[in-house]
N, C-alpha and C positions, 0 to 999 in steps of 0.2 A: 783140270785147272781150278784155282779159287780166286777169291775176289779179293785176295792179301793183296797189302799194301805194297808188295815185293815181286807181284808178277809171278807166283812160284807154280810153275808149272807139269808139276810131279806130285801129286798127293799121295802115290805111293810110297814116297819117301818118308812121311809121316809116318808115326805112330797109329796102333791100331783105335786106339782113345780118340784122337783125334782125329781119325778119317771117320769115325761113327758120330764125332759132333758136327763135322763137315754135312753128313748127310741129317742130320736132325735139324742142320740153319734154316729152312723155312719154317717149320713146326717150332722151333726157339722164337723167330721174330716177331712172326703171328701171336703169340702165344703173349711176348714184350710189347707188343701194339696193345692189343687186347687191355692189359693190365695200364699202359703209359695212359690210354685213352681214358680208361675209368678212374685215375687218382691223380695225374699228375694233371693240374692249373693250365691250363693255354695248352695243352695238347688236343683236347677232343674236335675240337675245329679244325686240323692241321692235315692238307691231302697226305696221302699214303707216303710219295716219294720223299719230301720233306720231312715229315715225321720218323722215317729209316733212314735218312741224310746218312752218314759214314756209316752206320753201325754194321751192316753187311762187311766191310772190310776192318770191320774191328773184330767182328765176332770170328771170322775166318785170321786174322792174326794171334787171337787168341788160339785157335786149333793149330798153328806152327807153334805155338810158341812150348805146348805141351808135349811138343814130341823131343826125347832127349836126343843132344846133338844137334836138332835144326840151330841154325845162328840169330836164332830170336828169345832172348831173355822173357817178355814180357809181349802185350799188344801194344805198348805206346814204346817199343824201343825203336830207337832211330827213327822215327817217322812221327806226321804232323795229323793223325787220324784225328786225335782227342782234339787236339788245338781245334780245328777247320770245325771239328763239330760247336764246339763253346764258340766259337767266332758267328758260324750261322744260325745256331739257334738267336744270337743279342741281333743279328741282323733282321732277321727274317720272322722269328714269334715274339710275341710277350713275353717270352718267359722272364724268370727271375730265376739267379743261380741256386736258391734251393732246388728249382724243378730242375737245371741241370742235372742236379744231385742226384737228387731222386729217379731221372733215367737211369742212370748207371746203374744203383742201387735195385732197381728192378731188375736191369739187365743180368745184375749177375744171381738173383735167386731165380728169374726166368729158368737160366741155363744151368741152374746145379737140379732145379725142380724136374725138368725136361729129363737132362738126360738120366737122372733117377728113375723116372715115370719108362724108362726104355731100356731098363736093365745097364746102363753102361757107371761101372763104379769105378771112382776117381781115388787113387792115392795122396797119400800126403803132402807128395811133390806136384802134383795135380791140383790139389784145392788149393798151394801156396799161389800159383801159378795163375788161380784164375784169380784170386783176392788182390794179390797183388798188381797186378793187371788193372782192374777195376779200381782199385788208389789210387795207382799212376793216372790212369785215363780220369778220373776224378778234379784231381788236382791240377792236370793240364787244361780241361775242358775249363774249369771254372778260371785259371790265368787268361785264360784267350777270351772268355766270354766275360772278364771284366775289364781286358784290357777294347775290346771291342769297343764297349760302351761309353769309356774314356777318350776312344776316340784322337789316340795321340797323331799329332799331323809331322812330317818333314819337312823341315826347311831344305830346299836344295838349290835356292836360284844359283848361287856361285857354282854349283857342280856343273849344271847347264851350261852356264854361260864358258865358263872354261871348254866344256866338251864339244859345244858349237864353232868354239873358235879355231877348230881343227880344220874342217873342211871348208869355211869360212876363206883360211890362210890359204890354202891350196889352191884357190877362186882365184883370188888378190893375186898370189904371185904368177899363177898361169896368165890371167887377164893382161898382167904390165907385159907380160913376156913377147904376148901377139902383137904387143904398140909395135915391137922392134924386130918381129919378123917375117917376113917374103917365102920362106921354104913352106909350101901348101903342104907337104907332108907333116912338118912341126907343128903347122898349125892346126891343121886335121888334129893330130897327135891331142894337144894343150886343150884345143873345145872337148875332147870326149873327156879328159879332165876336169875341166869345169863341167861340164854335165852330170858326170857319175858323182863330182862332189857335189852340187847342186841336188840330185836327188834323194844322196845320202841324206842333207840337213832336211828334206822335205819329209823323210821318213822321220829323221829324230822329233823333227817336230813335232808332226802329227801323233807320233806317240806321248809326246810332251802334252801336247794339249788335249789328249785321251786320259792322259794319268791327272794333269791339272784340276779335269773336270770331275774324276771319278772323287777325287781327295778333298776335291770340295764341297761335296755331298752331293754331287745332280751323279745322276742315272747317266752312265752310256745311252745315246742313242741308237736304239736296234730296230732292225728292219727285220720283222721276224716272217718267215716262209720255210716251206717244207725243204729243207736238207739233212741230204744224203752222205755221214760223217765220212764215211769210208770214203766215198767217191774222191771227197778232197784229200784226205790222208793219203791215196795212190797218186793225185794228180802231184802235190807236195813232192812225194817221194822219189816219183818220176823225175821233176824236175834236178831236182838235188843231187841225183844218182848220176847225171851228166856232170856231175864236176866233182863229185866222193865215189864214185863210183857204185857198187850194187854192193851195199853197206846195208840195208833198210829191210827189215824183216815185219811184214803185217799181220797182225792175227786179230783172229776175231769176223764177225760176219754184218753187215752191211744194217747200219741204224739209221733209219729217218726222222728227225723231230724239227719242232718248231724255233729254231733258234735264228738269228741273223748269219746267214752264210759269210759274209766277208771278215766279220768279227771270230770265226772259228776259224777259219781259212788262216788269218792271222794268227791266232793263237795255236793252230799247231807249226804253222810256222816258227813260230818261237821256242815250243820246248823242243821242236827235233832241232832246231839252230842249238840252243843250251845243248844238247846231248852231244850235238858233234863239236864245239869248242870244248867242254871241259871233260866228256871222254876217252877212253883210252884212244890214240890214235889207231885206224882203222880196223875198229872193234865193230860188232855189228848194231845197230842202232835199233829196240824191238819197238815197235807202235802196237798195242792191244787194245781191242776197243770189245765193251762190255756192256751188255744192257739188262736191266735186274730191277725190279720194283718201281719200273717204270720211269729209271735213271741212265744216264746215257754215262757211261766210267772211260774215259781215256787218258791212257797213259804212255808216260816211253822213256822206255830203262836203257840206260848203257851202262857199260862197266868203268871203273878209272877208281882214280882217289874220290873217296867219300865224302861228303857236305858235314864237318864238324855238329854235331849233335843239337851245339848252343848255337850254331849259326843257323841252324834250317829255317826260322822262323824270318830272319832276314834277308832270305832272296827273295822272297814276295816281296819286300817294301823298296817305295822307290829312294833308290841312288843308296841302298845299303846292300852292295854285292857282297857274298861271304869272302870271308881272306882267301880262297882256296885259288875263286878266279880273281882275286887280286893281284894274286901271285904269280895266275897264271899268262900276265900279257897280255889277256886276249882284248881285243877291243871291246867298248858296251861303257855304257852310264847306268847301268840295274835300274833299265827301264820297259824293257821285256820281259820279263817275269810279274811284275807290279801288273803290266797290261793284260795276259792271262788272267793274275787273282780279278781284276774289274771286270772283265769279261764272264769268269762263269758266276762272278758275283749278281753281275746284272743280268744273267740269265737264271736267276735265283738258286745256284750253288757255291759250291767250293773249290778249293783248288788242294793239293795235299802234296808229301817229300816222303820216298822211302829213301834212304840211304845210308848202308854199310859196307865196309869192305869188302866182304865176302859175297853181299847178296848185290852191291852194286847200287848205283843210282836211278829210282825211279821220281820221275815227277805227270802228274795229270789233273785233267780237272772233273769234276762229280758234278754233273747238273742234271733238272728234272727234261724229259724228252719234251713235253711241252713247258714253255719257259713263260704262254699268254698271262697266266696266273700268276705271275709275279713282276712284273711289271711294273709294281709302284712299292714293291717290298725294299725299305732302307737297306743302305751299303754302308762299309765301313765309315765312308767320307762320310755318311750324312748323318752319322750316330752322336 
């Protein structure tokens, strides 16, 4: 398996090029640390995991992207690798977008120096491949890490309030109903009515007033304790499987860190809820959880129609669902996803989007295993 953005879990399907840069990725990052720490401004201070923030799945998207055939143009196609890094570097360091620059720009003589220094020679289609890669991821990193520090906010009270007054109506008319009737059954009936809409709007809320707070610049408050990611991904899954059935495929092996349990508990709630609404219908739902440089990688891919390229950046924000599920019906005020991005944001990561036709939709979130250290690091809201 690699730590592509795409869950691609065959690296013998690669090219022989690129299974021998696969195997060079820690000798390449090492090697990119080394060098980011000694030249680049606001790096040498910066723990390990923060400082490799996406680049493990950028440098492994670059190794599909060189094998011909695979359905990856580039490492910034279809996905939000470069963005989520220019977003956390404006959150989380000092930097200033030259040192954006200048990662990249290291990144990529790191990995032409490396795999030189180990015998593996690159064609022409090969060095187009990694250059251009490195522009793309250039020019998206520095978009997202100026549009970060701009700090654009959403107006959405009218979506709310529209959206509340769903379950709201349901309340009202169930309520007048009971004035005028004696059948204990109807009645029975009409209260689990009001209740389940009653707890729906407790949930919008509370997301409302998680998203509220994150946009305004204050920190989620986290309760942060030793959990067990996987433990809850099974308990999730379990649950969910009693009314999708045994959809839900787990990979990966059992990660401990210090984040707040109920804030993840919810957040994977939310992307396997997203994976089974916009989905192919009963396609298998994959959850993979990955740990690597001291970063906790959870993702989960389903297959269906793909997230338009120019929309990926707006299912994170709130009340700007992409047309895709606008189209598709499904219930939501694109307040579930925004609650992820504030969650691994305030556990001082990222959150990221693969998605293509062929390779399918993946979404997860990148955060450090220990999250104590970041605790007072700004979020987008507070930029």
């Amino acid at each position: 398996m690699t730590t592509a953005s795409d869950q691609n879990l065959d690296i013998k399907g690669l090219s022989a090029t690129a299974q021998r840069m696969l195997g060079l990725r820690d000798i390449v990052l090492a090697e990119w640390e080394n060098r980011v720490r000694g030249t680049v401004k606001g790096a040498s201070g910066l723990p390990h995991p923060v400082l490799l923030n996406t680049f493990p799945t950028l440098y492994d998207n670059i190794a599909e992207a060189l094998s011909p055939g695979y359905p990856r143009n580039n490492a910034c196609d279809s996905n939000t690798v470069a963005s989520e890094h220019g977003g956390e570097r404006a959150r989380i360091t000092d930097y200033s977008h030259q040192a954006v620059i200048a990662e990249y720009q290291l990144l990529r003589w790191t990995i032409l120096d490396v795999l030189n220094q180990h015998g593996v020679t690159l064609n022409t289609q090969e060095f187009n491949v990694i250059h251009s890669s490195m522009d793309n991821c250039i020019q998206e990193s520095v978009n997202a890490f100026t549009l970060a520090q701009a700090a654009l906010r959403e107006r959405f009270i009218i979506t709310v309030t529209h959206d509340l007054r769903n379950p709201l109506q349901v309340i009202n008319s169930a309520a007048e109903l009971l004035l005028h009737l004696n059948d204990l059954d109807k009645i029975h009936n009409l209260a689990s009515t009001i209740m389940a809409n009653g707890q729906r709007m407790d949930r919008m809320i509370e997301d409302l007033l998680d998203a509220a707070v994150f946009h305004s610049g204050e920190r989620l408050k986290l309760h942060l304790a030793n959990v067990d990611v996987m433990a809850i991904v099974r308990e999730v899954c379990d649950q969910l499987a009693e009314v999708y059935g045994a959809r839900f495929e787990i990979l990966g092996t059992p990660v401990t860190g210090r984040w707040d349990g109920d804030a993840i508990r919810r957040t994977i709630e939310n992307l396997v809820g997203n994976a089974l609404k916009y989905g192919a219908p009963n396609s298998t739902i994959r959850i993979k959880i990955s740990h690597l440089h001291e970063r906790m990688l959870l993702t989960v891919h389903n297959d269906g129609e793909p997230i338009p390229a120019d929309q990926l950046e707006s299912v994170f924000q709130v009340f700007r669902r992409a047309e895709a599920a606008k189209k598709s019906m499904q219930p939501g005020w694109g307040i579930g996803l925004p609650y992820v991005r504030s969650v691994a944001e305030s556990h001082g990561g990222s959150v990221q989007i693969d998605s293509d036709a062929k390779r399918g939709t993946t979404l997860g979130v990148d955060i450090p295993i220990d999250a104590r250290p970041f605790q007072n690091a700004p979020t987008l809201g507070g930029v």
